[in-house]
N, C-alpha and C positions, 0 to 999 in steps of 0.2 A: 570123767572127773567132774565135768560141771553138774550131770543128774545127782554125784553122790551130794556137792555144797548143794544143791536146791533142795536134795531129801533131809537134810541134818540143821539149813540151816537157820530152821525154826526154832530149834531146841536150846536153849540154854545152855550157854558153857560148850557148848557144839561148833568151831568152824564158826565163830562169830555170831552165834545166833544170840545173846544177850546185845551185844551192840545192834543187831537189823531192830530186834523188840524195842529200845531206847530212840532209833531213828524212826521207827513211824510213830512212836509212840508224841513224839517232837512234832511232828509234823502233824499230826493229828489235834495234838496242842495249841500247836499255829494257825493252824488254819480254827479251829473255835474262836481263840483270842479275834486273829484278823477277822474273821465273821462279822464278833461281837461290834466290834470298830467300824467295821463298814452299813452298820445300821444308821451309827450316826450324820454321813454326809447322806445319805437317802431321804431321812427325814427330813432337815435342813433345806435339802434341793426340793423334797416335797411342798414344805412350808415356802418356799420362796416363788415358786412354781402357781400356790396358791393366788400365795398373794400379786403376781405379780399380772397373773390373770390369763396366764397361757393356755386356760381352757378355752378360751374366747378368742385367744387371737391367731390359734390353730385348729383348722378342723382335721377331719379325719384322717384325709388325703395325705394332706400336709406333714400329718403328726407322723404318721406312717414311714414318710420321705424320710424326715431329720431323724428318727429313732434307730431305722436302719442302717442308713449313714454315721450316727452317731454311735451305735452299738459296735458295729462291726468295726468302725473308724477303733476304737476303744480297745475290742478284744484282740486286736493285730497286735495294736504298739503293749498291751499286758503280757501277749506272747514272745515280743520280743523282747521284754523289760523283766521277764518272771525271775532269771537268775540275777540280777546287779538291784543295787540298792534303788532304784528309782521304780521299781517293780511295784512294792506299796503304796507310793504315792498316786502312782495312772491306776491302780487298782480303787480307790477312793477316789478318784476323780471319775471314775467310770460308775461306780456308784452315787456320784453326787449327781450324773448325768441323770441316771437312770432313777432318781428319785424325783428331777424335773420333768420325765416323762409320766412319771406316774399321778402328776399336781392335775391334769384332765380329768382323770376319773376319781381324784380324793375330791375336788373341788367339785365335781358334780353330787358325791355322795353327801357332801356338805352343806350342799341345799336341801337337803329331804332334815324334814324335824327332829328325825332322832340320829343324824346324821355321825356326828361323833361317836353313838352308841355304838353302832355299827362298824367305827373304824376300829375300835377297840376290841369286839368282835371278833371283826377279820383278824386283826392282831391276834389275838388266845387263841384262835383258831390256827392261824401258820405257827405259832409255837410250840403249839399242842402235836401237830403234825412231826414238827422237826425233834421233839423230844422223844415222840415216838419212833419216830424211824432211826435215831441214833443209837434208843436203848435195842432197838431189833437188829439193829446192824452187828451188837455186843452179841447177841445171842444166838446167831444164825452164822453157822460153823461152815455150808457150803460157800463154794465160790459160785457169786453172779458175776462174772466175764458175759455169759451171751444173752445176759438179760440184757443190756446194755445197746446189745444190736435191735431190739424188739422197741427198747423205750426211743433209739434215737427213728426209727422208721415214723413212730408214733407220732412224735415232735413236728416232724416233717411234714408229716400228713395233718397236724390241727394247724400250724403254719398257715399252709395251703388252701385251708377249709377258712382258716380268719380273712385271712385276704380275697379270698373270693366273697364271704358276707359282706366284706365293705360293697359290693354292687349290689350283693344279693339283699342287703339287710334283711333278713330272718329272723325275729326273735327267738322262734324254737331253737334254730340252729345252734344260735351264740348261746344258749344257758347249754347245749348240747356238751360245743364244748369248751365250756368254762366246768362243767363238771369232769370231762374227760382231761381235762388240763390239770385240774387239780390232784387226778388220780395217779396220773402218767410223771407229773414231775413232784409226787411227794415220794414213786418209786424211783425217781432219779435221788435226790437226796440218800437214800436208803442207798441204792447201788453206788456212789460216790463215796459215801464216808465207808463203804465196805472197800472199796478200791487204795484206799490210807489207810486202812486194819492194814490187809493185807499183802502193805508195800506195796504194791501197782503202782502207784501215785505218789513219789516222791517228794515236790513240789509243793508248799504251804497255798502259794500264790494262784496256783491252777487250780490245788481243791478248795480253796476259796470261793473261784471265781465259780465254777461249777455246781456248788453247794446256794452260792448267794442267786443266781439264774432262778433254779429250781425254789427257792423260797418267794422271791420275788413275783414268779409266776402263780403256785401259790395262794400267796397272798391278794395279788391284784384281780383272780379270777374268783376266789373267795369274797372279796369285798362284791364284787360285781355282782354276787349272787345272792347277796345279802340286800342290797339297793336295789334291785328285782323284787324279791317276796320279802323284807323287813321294811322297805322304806316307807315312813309316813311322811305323805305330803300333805301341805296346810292347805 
């Protein structure tokens, strides 16, 4: 009985399959919307981050400690919060966090002369990405399930590799991978909003949080490549 509902109940007018289409279609909605929204306390926490000068009064080490402490402190209580109404709010708080972390590297790139150019840059550049991979996500009809296992090994392993350049500091390394990070989680994005196509992911709040990771990362490994080979200093 259950293969025949999973074989039919895509189809419209089928055992339900107009309603599954309408609920991810929801969900898919929600989670854009909530996206869109959690740009804004990012910013914010960026701008405050700036100005408040916590590129200077954390170094690396440091930044490192409270980030992971503070991420993961975050994505526990969003897991336990995703179904009840306080789920959005830790969900923007976790972003307002994570746009404090990011005020070290906008604030350094803000030093260089054409500094704002470059953030705007990085910006067109993660939206370019995310435009793209949502319209491929419309058009790419297989299921990626074990792509998923490939990109998380990935993740893992540049993880691993950042953390050890904090001793190692390598320049080669780190533009190494700050290229391989960009590649890896703009196919996360892509594999994410396939997983809300395709009802896997029922939860607005999880492909949220999933979708904002992957852009965030993105983004902040794009700036950093840009403040490498664009930046002018005076």
């Amino acid at each position: 009985m259950d293969q025949i509902v999973q074989q039919y109940a895509g189809q419209p007018g089928l055992i339900g399959g107009s309603d599954l289409t309408a609920q991810r279609n929801r969900v898919l909605r929600n989670t854009y919307w909530l996206l869109a929204l959690s740009m804004v306390p990012t910013v914010l926490g960026a701008w405050l981050g700036v100005e408040m000068g916590m590129a200077k009064a954390m170094g690396s080490g440091m930044g490192l400690i409270v980030f992971m402490v503070g991420a993961f402190g975050f994505m526990f209580a969003i897991e336990k919060t995703k179904d009840s109404a306080a789920g959005v709010p830790v969900l923007l708080g976790f972003t307002f966090f994570m746009g404090l972390m990011l005020a070290r590297l906008v604030g350094s790139v803000l030093g260089l002369k054409n500094g704002g150019s470059l953030i705007m840059m990085a910006f067109a550049g993660t939206g370019a990405i995310f435009f793209g991979m949502a319209s491929l996500s419309t058009i790419i009809k297989r299921d990626l399930g074990s792509m998923g296992k490939f990109l998380f090994i990935g993740m893992i392993m540049l993880l691993v590799a950042g953390i050890a350049n904090l001793f190692i500091q390598s320049s080669a390394l780190m533009i190494t991978l700050s290229v391989l990070a960009i590649g890896i989680f703009s196919a996360f994005i892509l594999h994410d909003l396939k997983r809300v196509q395709n009802g896997e992911e029922t939860n607005y709040i999880t492909a949220t949080l999933g979708v904002y990771l992957s852009l965030y990362n993105v983004f902040s490994n794009l700036l950093a490549l840009l403040g490498i080979f664009g930046g002018e200093r005076d």
